[in-house]
N, C-alpha and C positions, 0 to 999 in steps of 0.2 A: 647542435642538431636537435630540434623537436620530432618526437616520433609519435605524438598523443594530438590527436587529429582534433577538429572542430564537431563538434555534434550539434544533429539538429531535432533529436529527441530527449526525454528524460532517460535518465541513467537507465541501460536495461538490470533488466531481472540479477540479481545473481551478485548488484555489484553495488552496495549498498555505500554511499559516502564514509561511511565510519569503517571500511576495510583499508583506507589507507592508500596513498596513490602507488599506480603502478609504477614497475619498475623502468625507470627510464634507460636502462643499458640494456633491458634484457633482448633488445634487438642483435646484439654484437656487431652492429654496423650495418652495414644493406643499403641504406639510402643516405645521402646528403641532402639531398632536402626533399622530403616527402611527408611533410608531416600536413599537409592544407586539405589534405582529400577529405570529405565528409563521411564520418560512420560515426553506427553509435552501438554504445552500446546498452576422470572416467577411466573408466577402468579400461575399455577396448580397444583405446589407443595404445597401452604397452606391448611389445612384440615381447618375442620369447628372449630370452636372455645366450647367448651362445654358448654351448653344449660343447667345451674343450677334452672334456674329460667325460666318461660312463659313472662315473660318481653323478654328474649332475643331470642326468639322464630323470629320474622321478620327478625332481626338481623342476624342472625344465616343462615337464609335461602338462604338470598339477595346477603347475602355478603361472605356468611365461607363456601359454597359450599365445597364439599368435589369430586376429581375425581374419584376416585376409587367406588364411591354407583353407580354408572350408569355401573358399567362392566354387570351386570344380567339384570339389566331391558331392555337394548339394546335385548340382548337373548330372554326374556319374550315377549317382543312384537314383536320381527320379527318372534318370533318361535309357536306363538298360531293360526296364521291363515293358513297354510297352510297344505292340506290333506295330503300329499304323505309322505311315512315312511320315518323316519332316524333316526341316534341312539339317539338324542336327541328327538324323538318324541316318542319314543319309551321305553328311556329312563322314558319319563314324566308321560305315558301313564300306564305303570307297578306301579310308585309310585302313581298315582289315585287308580289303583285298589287296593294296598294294604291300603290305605288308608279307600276305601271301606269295605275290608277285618277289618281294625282294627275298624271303627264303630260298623258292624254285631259283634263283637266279645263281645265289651262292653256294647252291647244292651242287650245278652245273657248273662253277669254275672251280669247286674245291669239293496301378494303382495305385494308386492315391493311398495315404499308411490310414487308417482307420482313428477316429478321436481317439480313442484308448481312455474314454471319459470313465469309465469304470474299474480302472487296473491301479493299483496300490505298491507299496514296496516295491522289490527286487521288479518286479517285472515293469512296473511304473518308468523308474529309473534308468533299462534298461531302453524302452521308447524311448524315452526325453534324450536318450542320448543320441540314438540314432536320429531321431529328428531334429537336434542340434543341428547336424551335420548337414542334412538335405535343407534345411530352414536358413540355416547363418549363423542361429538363432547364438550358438557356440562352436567354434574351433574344431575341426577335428585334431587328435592329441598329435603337436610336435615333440616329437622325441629328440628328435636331432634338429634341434633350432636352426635356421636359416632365414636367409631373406622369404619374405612372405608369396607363397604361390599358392595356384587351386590346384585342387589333388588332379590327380590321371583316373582318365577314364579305368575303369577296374575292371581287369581278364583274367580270371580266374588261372590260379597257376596250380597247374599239376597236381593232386592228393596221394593219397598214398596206392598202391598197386592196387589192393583189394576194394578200394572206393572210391574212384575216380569221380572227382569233381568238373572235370568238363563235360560239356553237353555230349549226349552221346551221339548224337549228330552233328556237326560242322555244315553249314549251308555250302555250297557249289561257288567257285570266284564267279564274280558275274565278268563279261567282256570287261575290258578299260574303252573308253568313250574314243571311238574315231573323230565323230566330227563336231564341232563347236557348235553348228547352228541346231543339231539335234542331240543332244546328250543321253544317252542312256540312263535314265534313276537308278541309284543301286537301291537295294532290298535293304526295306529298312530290316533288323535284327529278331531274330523269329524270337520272341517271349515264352517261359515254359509253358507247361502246359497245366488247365487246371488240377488236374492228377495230382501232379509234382507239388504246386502250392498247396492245394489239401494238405496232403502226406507231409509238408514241412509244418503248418498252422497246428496239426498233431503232434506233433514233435517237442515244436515250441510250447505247447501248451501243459504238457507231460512236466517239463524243464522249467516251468515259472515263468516264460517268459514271452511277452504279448503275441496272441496270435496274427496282430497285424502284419507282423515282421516276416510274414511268409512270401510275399512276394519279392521285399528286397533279397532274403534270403536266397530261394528260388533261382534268382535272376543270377548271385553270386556265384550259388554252386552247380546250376545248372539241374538238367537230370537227375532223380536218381538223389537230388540234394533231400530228403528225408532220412531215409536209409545212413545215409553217411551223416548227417546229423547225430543221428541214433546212436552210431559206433562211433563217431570223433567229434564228441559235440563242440571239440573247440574250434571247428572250423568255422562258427558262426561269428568269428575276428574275420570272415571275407567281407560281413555286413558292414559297411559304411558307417562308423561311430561308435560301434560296439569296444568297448575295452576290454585287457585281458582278466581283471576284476569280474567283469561282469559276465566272460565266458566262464570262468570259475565257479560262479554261482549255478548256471545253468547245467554244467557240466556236473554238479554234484547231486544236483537235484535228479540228474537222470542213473548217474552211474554208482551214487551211493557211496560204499567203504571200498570201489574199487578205485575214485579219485582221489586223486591225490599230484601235489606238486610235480614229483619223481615220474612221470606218468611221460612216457617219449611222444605222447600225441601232443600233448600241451608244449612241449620243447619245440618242438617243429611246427607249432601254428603260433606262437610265439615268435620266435624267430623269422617266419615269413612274414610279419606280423610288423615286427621290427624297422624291416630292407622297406615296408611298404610306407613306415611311416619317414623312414629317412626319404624316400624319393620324394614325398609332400614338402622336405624341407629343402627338395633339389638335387640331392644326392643319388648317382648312378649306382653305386654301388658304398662298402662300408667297409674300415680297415676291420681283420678279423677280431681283434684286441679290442675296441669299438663295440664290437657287436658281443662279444662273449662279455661283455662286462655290464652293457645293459640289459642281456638275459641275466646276469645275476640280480641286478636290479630288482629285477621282475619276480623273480623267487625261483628260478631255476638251478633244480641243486647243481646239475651237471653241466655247464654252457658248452664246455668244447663237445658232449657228447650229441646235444641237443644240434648244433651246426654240423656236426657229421651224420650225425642221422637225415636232417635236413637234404645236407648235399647227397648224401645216397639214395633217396625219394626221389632225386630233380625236381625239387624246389627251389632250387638256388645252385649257383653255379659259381668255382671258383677258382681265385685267376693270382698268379704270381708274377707281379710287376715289379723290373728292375727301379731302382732309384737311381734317378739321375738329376734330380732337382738342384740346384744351387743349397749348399747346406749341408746335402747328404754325406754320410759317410763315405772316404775311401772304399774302395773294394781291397779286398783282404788278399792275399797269396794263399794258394790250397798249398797243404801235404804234397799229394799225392796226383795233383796235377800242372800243367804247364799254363793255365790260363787262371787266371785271377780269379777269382769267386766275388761276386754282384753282388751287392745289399741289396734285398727285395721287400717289397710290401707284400704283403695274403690280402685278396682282398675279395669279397663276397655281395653279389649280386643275385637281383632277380632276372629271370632267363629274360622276358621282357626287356628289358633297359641294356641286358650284356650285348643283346641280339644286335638291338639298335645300334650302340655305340662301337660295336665291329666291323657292322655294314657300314657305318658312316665314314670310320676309316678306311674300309675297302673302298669306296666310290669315292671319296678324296685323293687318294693316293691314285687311281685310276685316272680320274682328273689332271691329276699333279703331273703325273708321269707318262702319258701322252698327250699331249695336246696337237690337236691338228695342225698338218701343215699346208692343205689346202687351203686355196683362197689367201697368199699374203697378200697379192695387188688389192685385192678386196682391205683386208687391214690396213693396208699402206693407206689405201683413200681414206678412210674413217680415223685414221692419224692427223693427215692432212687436212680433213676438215676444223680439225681441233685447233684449240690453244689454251695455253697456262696448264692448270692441272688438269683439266680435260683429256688435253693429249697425255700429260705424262700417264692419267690411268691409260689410255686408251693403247700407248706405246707396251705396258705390262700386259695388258688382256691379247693383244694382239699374238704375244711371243709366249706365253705361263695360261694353261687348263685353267689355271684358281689362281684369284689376287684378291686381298683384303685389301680395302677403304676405309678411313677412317676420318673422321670428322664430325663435328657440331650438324645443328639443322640445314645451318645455311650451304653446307659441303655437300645436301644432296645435288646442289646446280652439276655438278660434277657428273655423277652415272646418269641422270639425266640426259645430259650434251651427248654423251655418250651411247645412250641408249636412244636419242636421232640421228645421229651419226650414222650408227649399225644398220638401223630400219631403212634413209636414207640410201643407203649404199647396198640396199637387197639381201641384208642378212635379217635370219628370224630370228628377233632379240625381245625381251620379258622382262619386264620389272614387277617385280610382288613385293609388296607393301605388307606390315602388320596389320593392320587397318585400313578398313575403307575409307575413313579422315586421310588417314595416307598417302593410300590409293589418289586420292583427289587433290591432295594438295602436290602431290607427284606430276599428276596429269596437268597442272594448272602451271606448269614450269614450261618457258615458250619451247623450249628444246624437243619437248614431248611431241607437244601438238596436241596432246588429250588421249595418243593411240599407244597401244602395246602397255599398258599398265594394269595391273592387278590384285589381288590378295593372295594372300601364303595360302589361308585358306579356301578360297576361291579354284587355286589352281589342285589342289591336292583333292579336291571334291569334284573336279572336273567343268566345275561351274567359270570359270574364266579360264582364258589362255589358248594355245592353240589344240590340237589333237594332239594322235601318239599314233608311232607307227606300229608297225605286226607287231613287234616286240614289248610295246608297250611303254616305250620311250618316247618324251616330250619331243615334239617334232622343232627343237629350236638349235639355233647356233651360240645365241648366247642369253643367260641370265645372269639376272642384274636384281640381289636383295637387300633392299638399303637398310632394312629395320635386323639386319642377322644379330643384336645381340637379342631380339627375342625368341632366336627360333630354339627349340628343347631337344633333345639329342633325338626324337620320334620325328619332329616334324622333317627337322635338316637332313633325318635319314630317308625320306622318302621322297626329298626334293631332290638329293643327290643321287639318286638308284633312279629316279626317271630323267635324268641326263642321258643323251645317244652318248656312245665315245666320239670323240674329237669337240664337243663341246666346251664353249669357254662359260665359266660360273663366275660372279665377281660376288662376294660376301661384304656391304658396307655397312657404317652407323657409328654411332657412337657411343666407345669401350666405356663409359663414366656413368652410363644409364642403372637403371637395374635389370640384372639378370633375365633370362626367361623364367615366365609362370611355373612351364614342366623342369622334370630332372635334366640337368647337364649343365654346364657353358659354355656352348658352341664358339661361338666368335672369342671368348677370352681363353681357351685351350688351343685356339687354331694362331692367332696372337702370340701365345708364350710358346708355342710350337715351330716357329719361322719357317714353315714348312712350304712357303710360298711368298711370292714379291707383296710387297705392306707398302698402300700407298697413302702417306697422311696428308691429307687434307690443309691446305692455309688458311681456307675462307674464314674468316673468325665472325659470330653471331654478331648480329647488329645491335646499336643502342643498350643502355644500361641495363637490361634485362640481360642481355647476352654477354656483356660484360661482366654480371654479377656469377652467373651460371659457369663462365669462364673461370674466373678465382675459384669456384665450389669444387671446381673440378680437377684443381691441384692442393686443394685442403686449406683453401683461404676464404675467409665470410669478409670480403670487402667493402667498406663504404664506395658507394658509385654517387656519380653527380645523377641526378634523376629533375634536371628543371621544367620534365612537363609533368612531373607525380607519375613517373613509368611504375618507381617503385615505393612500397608505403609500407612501414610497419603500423600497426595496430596493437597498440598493448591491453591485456587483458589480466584483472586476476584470478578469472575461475573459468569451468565447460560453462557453465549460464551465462555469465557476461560473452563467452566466445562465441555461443551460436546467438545470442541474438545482435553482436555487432554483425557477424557473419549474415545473415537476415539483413539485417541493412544495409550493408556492401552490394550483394547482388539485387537488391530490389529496389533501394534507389539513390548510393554514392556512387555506387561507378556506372551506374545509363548515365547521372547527371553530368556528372566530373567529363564523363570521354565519350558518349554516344554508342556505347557498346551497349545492346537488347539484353535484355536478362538471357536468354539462351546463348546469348555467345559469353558467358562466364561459366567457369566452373569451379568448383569447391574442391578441393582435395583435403584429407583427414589421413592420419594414419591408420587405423582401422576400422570393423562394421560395428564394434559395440561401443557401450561406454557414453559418460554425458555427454561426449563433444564428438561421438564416430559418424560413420556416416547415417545408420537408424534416425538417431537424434536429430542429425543437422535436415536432414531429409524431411521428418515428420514436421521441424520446425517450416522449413520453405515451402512446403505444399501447403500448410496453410495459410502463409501471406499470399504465396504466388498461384494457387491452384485450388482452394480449399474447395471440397466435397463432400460427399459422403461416402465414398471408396465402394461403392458397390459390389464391385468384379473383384474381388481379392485384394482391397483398399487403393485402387484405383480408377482413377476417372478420366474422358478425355482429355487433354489438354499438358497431363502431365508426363514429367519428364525422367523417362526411365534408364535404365542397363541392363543389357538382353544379353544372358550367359547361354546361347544354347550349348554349347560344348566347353570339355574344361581349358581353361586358357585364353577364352574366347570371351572379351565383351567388347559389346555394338551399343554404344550410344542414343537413343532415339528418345520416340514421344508417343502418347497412346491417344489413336486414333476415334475407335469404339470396341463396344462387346456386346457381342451376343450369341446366340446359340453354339456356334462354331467355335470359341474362346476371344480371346484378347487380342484386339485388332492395333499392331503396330506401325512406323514408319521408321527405320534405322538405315541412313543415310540414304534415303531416295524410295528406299526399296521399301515395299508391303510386308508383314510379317504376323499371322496368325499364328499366336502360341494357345494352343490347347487348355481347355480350363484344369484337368487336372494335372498341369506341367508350368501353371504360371506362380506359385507357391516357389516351385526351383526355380526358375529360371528368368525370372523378372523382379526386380529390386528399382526404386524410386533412386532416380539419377542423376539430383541437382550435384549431389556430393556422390565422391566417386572415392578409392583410395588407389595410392599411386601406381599401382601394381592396373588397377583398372584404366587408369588413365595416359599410361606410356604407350605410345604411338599416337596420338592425337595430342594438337591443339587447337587452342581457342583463344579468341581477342583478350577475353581476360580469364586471370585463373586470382583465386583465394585460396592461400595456403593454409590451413588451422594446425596450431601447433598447441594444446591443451598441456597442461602441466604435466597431469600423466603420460605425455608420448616421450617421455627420456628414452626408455627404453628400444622404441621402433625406431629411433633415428638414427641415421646413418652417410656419413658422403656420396654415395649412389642414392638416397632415397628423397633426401634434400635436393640434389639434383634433377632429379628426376620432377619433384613435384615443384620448383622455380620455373622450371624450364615450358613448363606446358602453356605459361601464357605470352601471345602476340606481342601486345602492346601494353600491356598491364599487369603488374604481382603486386597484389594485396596480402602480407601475412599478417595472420593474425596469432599474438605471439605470447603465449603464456609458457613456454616450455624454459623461460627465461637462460639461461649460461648452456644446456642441453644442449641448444644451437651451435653454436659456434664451437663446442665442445666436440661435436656429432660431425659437423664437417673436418675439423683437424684432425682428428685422432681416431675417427671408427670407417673403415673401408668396408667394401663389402664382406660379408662373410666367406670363409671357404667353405668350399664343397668339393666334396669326394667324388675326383670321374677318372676316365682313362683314356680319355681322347689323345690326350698330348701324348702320351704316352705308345699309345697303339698309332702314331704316328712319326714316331721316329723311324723304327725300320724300314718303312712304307715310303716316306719321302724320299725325293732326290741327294746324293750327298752332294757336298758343297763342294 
């Protein structure tokens, strides 16, 4: 098998004849004949290393940075201080109040940061970091490595009694939206006030450290945020990038020979500090032992005094879960009593994330545990319509509140059929999609018809889907989420709490993908939970793409037969030679090879830095495909971007124009004006994407990059993940040589710390 393609340029850049020919195996298989297609021809590609032990906690931080954790936090801190609506203010603003919404509910059953062109040292550094984070520019610090996500939007949790860091006003829930044709805006998020930013930019300036930082500051701690600055300067670890280094510095500069490590304020915003960076890495919560051992990391003389203090603050909240996992220990006989004593885990969260993943258990089990029995003649017809696995889901949904799906792309035909069926037969049935790509390739299924489909986000903003009645419950009978391995324990908790009772939910996708962006793993806790009927899927993906994706997905890198060039390795020895074969892939071997437009390919990379991440591959195709002079924040029309307005959230699109008003988009049909000082966050040049950005959509063709340096990011879910995104075409380009094949046998996804399965044991039905 030849995997070293024909070219129809001089050797690119990077890749000098006297380096020697590439490695002809470093494909580890993939294609049996694809070696005809024409092409020719970093550091930001390594993820973090996985964080087993609180030993390698520093370790982990300093050095195994991951690019992809800063895509949300960038969002989160350029998007919390500014008044004026937009759909991601909007967006955020909706999921507060339902959030609001799902508290009342379980009461009642039980600017732009300033250049800093002047600032030096300690305060210099102290910028650069926080604008790392809103920029891209670098990582916010993984502590607790994981699969790569964008941070969560940041709510300020709790300070101490005498300083209360939330705002001292809470805006009013605004209504939930009755009707579809007219939606209510919610209020976008009232920003402080100039007072309170003065009072912090004094603060900060006392303490060494730039007075730009006062608005994000501000934003963090709300009211009143100077004041408590002044008295617990280490609360400025709420700031987005700020390290606890760098609050140490600050903190001495203000308080003198009274700082010091030993100090219970630094213990406690530390440790909040901790929970926040674990949930970037996905994690709901953290085993206690976990968390006391990466405060010692940190210089914490005392750890277990520092988490009691913590937890007596209510900053963190904490919970003792039985083990019952495969593995676990026995339970032991007590002395002194008649029942067996439990091996438990301690385990500590923030209220935030406990909140959520409580609730999500409560409206699951609610779910679970009653399902309507009105209307089976109604079921019985929408069975009857059915056949193959259509009906068998259709036969589960019909008699079980909640049923897992599961299956490849092709296994959406299935909820689909299903969700005409329902409509068909005069039930109010909902399909939400991760994406608007989704959304439409959903719709575009004949079963549909084009009607009853959605976005996750769409419906939780109010902006798609039906109304809600008095109560503030989705007026439907049944939902239908095909993409649930990305929903985050936030979102799946507020799509389950606006379920009416007697509603059926069907949860499908495929378990092999990667995880969600936010904390938890909804669909693979609910999985290992059997807490409800699990329908899998037979449809198997078509042609040698779906073939190839199929092996990846039980830790085998197979050669496939590929005799129209479905699949092509490209061998490379360096990021130079990678991005500029990659550069001639999408602009002119694959329109030539198969009639796919340059916009219907995409690039994936494993991360945003680095010679070969997506910055590089980006700057490189805008100049063959798009070159300008970047006018608007280095963009011009024509080009092809990724629109983060929320964390979690990117939309694919192209940039239309700019002017006075900001940067005029087009992200899947729709118009979209981002704000000039909001296009720094929240818009990134979108030939190359990373995987994390590109799960839930595809396209006719996809290029894989796999640069030497990405040993580290790779992973069986991630390699999956980024094969699987193209139609009719995967082009890898493969410098990661043995990584590959190494990366799909033997690295699964990482674990993460949640308690879903768990808080779903008692709650479900017994057998």
């Amino acid at each position: 098998m030849s995997t070293e393609p024909e070219t129809t340029e001089e050797t690119g850049p990077g890749t000098p004849e006297a380096q020697g020919a590439p490695n002809e195996a470093a494909g580890g298989g993939l294609a049996a004949d694809g070696g005809e297609l024409t092409a020719d021809g970093g550091d930001g590609a390594a993820g973090a290393a996985e964080v087993s032990g609180a030993a390698e906690v520093s370790e982990a931080e300093d050095d195994g940075e991951d690019e992809e954790s800063a895509e949300g936090a960038e969002s989160a801190a350029e998007g919390a201080g500014k008044p004026e609506l937009s759909e991601a203010a909007a967006e955020l603003a909706a999921q507060r109040v339902e959030r609001e919404r799902i508290e009342r509910r379980r009461a009642e059953r039980d600017g732009p940061v300033e250049s800093g062109a002047k600032l030096s040292g300690k305060a210099a550094d102290l910028l650069a970091a926080v604008r790392a984070v809103e920029a891209g520019g670098k990582p916010a610090s993984t502590v607790f490595a994981a699969p790569s996500r964008p941070a969560p939007e940041r709510t300020p949790e709790p300070g101490p009694a005498a300083a209360p860091v939330r705002p001292a006003s809470e805006p009013e829930p605004v209504p939930v939206r009755q009707e579809r044709p007219t939606p209510a805006p919610a209020p976008a998020p009232a920003g402080p006030s100039p007072r309170t930013v003065d009072a912090v930019r004094r603060v900060l300036a006392e303490g060494g450290a730039p007075e730009a930082l006062g608005q994000q500051a501000a934003v963090a701690l709300g009211e009143g945020a100077g004041e408590l600055l002044r008295t617990d300067p280490w609360q400025l670890l709420r700031v987005p990038g700020v390290r606890p280094e760098q609050a140490d510095g600050f903190a001495r500069a203000l308080l003198g020979a009274e700082c010091g490590p030993q100090d219970e304020r630094r213990g406690r915003a530390v440790t909040v500090w901790l929970l926040e960076q674990a949930a970037l890495a996905g994690h709901t919560a953290l085993e206690a032992p976990a968390l006391t051992a990466a405060l010692a990391q940190r210089g914490v003389p005392d750890p277990d005094e520092a988490v009691q203090s913590t937890l007596a603050e209510g900053e963190a909240l904490v919970f003792e879960d039985a083990l019952e996992e495969p593995g676990a220990p026995a339970a032991q006989p007590a002395d002194d009593e008649e029942e067996a004593e439990r091996p438990v885990r301690v385990l500590i969260a923030l209220e935030r994330y406990a909140m959520a993943e409580e609730s999500l258990a409560d409206g699951l089990a609610r779910l679970i545990n009653s399902p309507s029995q009105d209307g089976k003649e109604t079921w019985a017809q929408v069975v009857t319509a059915l056949s193959g696995g259509a009906a068998e889901l259709a036969r589960a949904v019909a008699g079980h509140g909640l049923v897992l799906h599961t299956g490849g792309d092709a296994s959406r035909a299935e909820p689909a059929a299903l969700l005409g069926a329902a409509r068909d037969a005069g039930l109010r049935a909902l399909a939400v999609c991760h994406t608007a790509d989704g959304r439409d390739r959903l719709a575009a299924l004949p079963p549909t018809r084009g009607a009853g489909v959605g976005t996750v986000a769409g419906l939780l903003a109010g902006a798609e889907g039906p109304g809600r009645d008095g109560d503030g419950a989705l007026e439907l009978d049944l939902l239908i989420v095909p993409d649930a391995p990305q929903l985050d324990v936030e979102s799946a908790a507020m799509l389950v709490e606006s379920l009416p009772d007697g509603a059926r939910l069907v949860l499908g996708g495929d378990p092999a993908l990667l995880w969600s962006a936010g904390p938890g793993r909804v669909f693979a806790d609910l999985l290992a939970a059997r807490a409800c009927p699990q329908i899998a899927s037979r449809l198997p993906d078509p042609g040698p793409i779906g073939e190839l994706v199929s092996g990846i997905g039980i830790g085998e890198l197979n050669q496939v037969e590929a005799p129209g060039k479905e699949v092509v390795i490209v061998p490379v020895r360096d990021a130079g030679e990678a991005v500029h074969r990659t550069v001639q892939l999408v602009a002119d071997s694959v329109p030539r090879a198969f009639g796919v437009p340059v916009e219907g390919t995409v690039v994936i990379t494993p991360g945003h830095g680095g010679a070969a991440g997506t910055r590089a591959l980006n700057a490189a195709l805008k100049e063959r495909l798009n070159p300008g002079p970047g006018r608007f924040g280095g963009f011009d029309p024509g080009d092809r971007i990724a629109y983060s307005p929320a964390p979690g959230r990117t939309l694919p699109g192209t940039v239309v124009k700019a002017d006075a008003e900001g940067l005029h988009l087009s992200c899947a049909g729709a118009p979209v004006v981002v704000p000039r000082e909001r296009v720094e966050a929240w818009v990134r040049h979108g030939w190359a994407l990373t995987a994390h950005q590109a799960v839930g959509g595809r396209w006719p063709a996809a290029v894989v990059v796999l640069p030497g340096d990405a040993a580290q990011a790779l992973s069986r879910p991630w390699v999956y993940t980024a094969f699987g995104r193209g139609e009719r075409h995967l082009s890898v380009v493969q410098g990661a040589e043995g990584a590959l094949p190494r990366a799909v046998a033997e690295i699964p996804a990482k674990p993460r710390t949640t308690r879903l399965a768990t808080l779903l044991r008692p709650q479900s039905p017994t057998d």
